[in-house]
C-alpha positions as CSV (number, residue, x, y, z in Angstrom):
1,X,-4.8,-0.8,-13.7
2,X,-2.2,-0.1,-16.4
3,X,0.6,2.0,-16.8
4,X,1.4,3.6,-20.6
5,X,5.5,3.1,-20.5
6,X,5.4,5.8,-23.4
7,X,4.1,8.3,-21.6
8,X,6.7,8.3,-18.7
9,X,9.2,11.1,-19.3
10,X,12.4,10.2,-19.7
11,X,15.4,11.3,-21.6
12,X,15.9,10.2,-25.3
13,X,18.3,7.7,-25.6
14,X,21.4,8.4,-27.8
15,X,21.4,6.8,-31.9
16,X,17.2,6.1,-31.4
17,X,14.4,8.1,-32.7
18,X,12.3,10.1,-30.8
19,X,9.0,11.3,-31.0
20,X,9.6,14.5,-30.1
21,X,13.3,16.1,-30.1
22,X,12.3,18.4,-27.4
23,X,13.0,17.6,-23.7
24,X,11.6,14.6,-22.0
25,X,11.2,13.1,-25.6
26,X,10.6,9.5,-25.8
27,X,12.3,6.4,-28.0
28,X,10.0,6.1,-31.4
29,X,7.9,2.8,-31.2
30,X,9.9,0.1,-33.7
31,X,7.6,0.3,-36.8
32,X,8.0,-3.1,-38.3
33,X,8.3,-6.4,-36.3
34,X,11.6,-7.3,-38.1
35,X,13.4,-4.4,-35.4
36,X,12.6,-6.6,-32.4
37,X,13.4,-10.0,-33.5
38,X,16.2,-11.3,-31.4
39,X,15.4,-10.0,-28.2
40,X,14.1,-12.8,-25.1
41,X,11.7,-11.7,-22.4
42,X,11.2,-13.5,-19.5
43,X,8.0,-13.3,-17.4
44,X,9.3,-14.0,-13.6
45,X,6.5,-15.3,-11.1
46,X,6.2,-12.0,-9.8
47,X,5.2,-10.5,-13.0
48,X,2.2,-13.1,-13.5
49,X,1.3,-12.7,-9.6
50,X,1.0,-9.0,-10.3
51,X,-0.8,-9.7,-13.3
52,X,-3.7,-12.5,-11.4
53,X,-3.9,-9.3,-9.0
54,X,-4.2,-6.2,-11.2
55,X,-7.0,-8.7,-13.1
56,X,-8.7,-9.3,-9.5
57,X,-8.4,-6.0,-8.2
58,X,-10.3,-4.9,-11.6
59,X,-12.9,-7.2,-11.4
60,X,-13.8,-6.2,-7.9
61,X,-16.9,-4.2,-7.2
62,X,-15.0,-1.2,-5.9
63,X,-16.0,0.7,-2.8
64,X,-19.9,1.3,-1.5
65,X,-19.6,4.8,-1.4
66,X,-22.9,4.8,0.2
67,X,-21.3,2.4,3.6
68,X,-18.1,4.5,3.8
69,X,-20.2,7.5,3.9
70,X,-22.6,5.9,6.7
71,X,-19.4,4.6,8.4
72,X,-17.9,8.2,8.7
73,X,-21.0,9.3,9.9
74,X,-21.4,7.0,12.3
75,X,-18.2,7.3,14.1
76,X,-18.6,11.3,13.5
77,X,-21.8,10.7,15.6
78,X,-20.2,8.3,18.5
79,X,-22.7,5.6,17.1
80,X,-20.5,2.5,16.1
81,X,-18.8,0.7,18.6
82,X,-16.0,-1.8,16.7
83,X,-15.8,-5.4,18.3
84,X,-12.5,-5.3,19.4
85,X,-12.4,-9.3,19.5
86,X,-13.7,-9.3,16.1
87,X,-11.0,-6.9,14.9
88,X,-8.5,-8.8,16.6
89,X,-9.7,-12.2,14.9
90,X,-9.7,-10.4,11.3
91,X,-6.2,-9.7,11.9
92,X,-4.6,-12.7,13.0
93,X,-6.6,-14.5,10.2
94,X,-4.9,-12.2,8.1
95,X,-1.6,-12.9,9.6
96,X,-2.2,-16.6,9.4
97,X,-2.8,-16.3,6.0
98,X,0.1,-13.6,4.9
99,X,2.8,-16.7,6.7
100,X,1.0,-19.4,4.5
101,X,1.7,-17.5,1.4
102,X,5.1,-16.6,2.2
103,X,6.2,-20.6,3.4
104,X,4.0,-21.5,0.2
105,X,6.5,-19.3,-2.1
């Protein structure tokens, strides 16, 4: 998933070009290289953890629109019974696992 920064609206900021002088015109992109220089970025370890996920979330096979459908119907129907112990474990694994990431940080 990305985000085009350009194409948020936002007011032009005063003594920089815009690409359009009308309302919710945007800074003009620097042309040359040589307008940047000077400036530091700093990736924090929350950037690259977004980044590891936006990369996993893409590579993931998506949702089976074929089991959510069957799913719906299913509990439309009265035919699936959940495993409430099994739902239970699922989320205390998931528990277990969201306090090992936050005492790993």
């Amino acid at each position: 998933m990305t985000h085009d920064i350009d194409r948020i609206l936002r007011p032009p900021v005063s003594g920089l070009p815009t690409t359009d002088q009308g309302r919710g015109a945007t800074p003009a992109r620097p042309k040359a290289s040589a307008e940047v220089t000077g400036r530091d970025v700093a990736i924090t370890a929350y950037a690259h953890q977004l980044t590891t996920l936006e990369r996993a979330v893409a590579a993931s096979p998506g949702v089976d629109a074929g089991k959510v459908d069957a799913l719906s119907e299913a509990l439309a129907l009265g035919r699936y019974r959940p495993d409430a112990a099994r739902v239970v474990d699922g989320f205390l694994r998931l528990e277990a696992q969201l306090a090992y990431a936050e005492r790993s940080r």
